[in-house]
NUNU-291028 format. One line per field, with one value per residue (C-alpha): residue in one letter; residue number from 0; x, y, z. Coordinates in pm, 1 decimal, decimal comma, always signed. Layout:
rest	a|... .
nr	NUM|... .
X	X|... .
Y	Y|... .
Z	Z|... .
This chain:
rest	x|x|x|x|x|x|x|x|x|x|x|x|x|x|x|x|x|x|x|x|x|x|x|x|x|x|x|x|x|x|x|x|x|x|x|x|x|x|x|x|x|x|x|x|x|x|x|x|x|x|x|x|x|x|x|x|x|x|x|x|x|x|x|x|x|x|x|x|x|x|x|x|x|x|x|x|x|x|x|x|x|x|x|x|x|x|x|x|x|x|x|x|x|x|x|x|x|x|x|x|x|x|x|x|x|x|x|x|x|x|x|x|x|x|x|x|x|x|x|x|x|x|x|x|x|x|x|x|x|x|x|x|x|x|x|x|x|x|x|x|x|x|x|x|x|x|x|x|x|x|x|x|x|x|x|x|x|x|x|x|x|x|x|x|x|x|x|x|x|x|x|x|x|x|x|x|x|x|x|x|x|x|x|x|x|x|x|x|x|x|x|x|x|x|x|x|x|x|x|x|x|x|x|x|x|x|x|x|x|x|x|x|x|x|x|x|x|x|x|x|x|x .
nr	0|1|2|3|4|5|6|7|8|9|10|11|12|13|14|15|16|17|18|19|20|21|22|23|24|25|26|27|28|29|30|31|32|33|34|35|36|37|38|39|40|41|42|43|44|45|46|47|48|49|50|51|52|53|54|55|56|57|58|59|60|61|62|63|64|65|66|67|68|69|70|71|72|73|74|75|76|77|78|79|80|81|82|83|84|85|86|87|88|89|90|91|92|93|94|95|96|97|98|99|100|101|102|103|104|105|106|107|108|109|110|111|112|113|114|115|116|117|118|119|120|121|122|123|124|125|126|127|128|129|130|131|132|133|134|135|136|137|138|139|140|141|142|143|144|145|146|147|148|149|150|151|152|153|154|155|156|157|158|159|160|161|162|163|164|165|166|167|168|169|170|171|172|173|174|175|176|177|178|179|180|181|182|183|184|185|186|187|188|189|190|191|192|193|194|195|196|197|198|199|200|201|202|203|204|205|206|207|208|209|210|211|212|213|214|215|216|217|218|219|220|221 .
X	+3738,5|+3371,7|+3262,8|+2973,1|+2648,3|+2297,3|+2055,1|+1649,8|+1521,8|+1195,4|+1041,6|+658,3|+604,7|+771,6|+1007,2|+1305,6|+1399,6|+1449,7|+1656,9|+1915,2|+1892,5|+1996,4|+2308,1|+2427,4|+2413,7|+2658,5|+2866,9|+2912,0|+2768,6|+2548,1|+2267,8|+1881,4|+1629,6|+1281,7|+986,3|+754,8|+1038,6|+1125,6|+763,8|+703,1|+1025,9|+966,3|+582,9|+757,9|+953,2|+711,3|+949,3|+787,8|+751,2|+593,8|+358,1|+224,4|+269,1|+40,5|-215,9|-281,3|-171,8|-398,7|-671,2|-607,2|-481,6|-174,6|+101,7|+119,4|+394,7|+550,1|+529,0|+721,0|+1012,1|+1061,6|+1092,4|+1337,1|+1567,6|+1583,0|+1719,4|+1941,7|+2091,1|+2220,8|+2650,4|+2568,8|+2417,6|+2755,5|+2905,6|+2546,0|+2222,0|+1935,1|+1628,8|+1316,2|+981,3|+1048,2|+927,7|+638,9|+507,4|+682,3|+576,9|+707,0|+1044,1|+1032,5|+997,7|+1264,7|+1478,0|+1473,2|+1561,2|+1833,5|+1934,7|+1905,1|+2114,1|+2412,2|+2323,9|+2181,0|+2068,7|+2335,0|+2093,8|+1737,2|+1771,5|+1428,9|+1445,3|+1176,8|+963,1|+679,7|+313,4|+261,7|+593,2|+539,0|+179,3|+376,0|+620,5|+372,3|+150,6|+388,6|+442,8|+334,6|+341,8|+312,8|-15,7|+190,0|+470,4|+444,6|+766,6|+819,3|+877,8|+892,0|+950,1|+869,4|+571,7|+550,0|+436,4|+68,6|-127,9|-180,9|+129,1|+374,4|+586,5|+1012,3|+1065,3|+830,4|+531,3|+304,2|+60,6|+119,5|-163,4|-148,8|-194,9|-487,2|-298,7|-63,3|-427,9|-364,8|-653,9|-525,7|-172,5|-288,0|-483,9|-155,5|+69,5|-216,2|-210,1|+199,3|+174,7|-83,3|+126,9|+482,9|+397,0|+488,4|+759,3|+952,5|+895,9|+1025,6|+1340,3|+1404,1|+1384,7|+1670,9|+1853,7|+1894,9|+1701,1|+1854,6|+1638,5|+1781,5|+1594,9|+1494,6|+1459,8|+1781,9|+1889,2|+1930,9|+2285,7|+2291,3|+2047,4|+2288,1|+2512,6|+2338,9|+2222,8|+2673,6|+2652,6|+2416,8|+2575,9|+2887,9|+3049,9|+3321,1|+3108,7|+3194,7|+3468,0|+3403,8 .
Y	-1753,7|-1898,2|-1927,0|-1710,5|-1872,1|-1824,8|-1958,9|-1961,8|-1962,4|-2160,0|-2211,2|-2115,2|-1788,8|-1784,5|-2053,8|-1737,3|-1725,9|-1407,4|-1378,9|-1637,2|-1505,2|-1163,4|-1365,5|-1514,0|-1135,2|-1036,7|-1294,3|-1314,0|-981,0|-1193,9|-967,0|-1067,2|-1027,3|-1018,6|-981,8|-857,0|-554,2|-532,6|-501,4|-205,0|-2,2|-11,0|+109,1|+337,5|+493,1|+529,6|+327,6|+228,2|-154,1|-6,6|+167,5|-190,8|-391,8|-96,9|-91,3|-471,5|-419,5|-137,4|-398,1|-636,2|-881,6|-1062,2|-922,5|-1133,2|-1364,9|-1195,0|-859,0|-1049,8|-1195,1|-884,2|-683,9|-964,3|-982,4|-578,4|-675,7|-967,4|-741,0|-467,0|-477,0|-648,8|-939,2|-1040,8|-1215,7|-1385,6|-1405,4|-1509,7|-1494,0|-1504,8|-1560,0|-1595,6|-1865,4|-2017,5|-2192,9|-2420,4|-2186,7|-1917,1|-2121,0|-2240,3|-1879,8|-1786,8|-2054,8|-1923,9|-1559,9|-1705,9|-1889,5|-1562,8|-1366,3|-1734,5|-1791,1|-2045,3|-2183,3|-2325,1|-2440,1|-2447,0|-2414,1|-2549,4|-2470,6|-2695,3|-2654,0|-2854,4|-2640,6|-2625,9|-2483,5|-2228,0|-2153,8|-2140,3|-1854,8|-1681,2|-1627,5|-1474,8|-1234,3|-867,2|-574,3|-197,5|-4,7|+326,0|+226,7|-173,1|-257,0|-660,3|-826,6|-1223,7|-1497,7|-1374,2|-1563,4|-1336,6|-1020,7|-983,8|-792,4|-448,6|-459,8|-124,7|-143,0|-154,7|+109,2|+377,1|+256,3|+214,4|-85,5|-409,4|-563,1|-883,6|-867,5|-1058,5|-1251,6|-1378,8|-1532,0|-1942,6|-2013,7|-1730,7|-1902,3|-2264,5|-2141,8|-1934,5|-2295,9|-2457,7|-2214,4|-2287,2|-2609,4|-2601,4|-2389,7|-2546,0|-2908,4|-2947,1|-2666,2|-2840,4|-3153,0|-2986,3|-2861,1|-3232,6|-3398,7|-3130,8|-3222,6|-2865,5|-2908,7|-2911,7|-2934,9|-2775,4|-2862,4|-2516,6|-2592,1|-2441,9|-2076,5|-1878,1|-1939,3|-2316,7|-2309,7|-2086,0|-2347,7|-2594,1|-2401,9|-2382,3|-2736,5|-2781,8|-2541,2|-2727,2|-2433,5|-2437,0|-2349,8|-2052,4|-2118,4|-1913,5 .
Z	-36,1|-104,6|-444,6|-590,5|-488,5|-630,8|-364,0|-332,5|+52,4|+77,3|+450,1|+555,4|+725,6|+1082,3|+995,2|+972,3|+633,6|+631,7|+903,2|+809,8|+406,6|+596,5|+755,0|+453,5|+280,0|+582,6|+562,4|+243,3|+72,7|-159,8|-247,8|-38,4|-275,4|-88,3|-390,6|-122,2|-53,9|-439,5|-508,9|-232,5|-304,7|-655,5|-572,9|-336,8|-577,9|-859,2|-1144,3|-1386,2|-1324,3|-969,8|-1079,1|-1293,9|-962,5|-769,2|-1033,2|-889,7|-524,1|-481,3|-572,4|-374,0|-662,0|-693,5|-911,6|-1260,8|-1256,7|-1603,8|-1437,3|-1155,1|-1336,9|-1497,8|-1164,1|-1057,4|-1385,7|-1349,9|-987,6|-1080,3|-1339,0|-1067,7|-985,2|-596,7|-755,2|-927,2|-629,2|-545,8|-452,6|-203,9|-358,2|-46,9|-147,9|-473,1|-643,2|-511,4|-792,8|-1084,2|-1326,2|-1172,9|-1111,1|-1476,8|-1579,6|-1345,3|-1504,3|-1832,3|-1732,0|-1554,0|-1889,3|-2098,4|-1814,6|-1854,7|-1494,3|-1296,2|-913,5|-706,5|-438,3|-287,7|+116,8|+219,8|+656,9|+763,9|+1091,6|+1238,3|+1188,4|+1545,8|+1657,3|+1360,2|+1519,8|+1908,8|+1733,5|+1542,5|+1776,6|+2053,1|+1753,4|+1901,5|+1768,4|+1905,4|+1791,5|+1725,1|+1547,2|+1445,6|+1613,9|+1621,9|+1911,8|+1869,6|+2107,2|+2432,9|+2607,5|+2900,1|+2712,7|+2661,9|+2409,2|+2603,0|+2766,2|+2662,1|+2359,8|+2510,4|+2226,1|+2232,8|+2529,4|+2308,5|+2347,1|+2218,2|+2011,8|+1809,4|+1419,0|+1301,9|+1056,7|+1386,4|+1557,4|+1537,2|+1336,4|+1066,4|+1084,4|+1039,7|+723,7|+594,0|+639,4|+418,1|+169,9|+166,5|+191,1|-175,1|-328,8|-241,0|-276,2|-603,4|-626,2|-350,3|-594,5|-881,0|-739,7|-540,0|-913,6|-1020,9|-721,2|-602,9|-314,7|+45,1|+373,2|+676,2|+1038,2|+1168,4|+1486,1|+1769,3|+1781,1|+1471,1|+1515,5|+1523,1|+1195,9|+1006,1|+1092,0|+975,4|+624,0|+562,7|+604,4|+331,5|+118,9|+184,4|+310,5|+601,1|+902,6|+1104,8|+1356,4|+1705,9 .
């Protein structure tokens, strides 16, 4: 049986965080906490902590950090965080991870690990940009060189357009802004020897292979 784990996902955008945070919530039923999909439920459902966040969102500015960590302690405090957590996207600064660390000390908890999957910018710009999605309904569909913007959605025929935030010179600008932000956070967490880098290159398989590893965690056996 594996032990409760309390993990933080850090990667760039299109490095699949999300997707292998997902696989570690069905393996192992530890709650995935996105703070982009906490924020928009909670707006979603008009709580009261959403309706702070959308007086910001709705301007275009970013969410304070203390209205943040409050959102997230409500969340770590629910009954499927007791047997662990991923929390992606969340931090992305050290004072939003020193803040985080002292809710976690008020709630007698703490980090287990920081997964850092690491890919090269220009395979993250190759991925990103194959991103389409369809005009009518925004399905996703990644990965696939041979479909073109224009071409019909598989789902619903729609056509396929690419976002603007997918065009290579928007994506290069995105891994910058990561890169600012995450310098010293990766930093911080590497000096409280938490931090574990996982290659992200390989199928999304083989990298949740590789993330076990670094958890030291028996990998799946097919």
């Amino acid at each position: 049986m594996t032990a409760t784990k309390r993990i933080i996902m850090l990667g760039a955008p299109g490095v699949g965080k999300g997707t292998q945070a997902k696989n570690l919530q069905a393996r192992f039923g530890w709650a995935h906490i996105s703070t982009g999909d906490m924020l928009r439920d909670a707006v979603r459902g008009g709580t009261e902590l959403g309706r702070k966040a959308a007086q910001f969102m709705e301007k275009g500015e970013l969410v304070p950090d203390t209205l943040i960590i409050e959102m997230v302690g409500e969340r770590l405090g629910r009954p499927d965080c007791v047997s662990g957590f991923i929390l992606d996207g969340f931090p992305r600064t050290v004072v939003q991870a020193e803040k985080l660390n002292e809710l976690l000390s008020r709630m007698s908890l703490s980090i287990d690990a920081v997964i850092s999957v690491d890919v090269s910018k220009e395979e993250i710009v190759s991925r990103l940009s194959q991103r389409l999605v369809c005009e009518k309904q925004s399905h996703v569909l990644e990965g696939d060189p041979a479909r073109k913007p224009g071409d019909a959605c598989p789902t619903c025929g729609s056509p396929l357009i690419r976002r603007k935030d997918d065009e290579p010179a928007t994506i290069r600008r995105r891994l910058e802004v990561y890169d600012e932000q995450t310098r010293s956070l990766i930093k911080y967490y590497e000096g409280r020897k938490l931090l574990k880098s996982v290659d992200g290159l390989g199928t999304p398989d083989a990298i949740f292979q590789k993330i076990l590893t670094a958890l030291e965690i028996e990998p799946a056996r097919s």
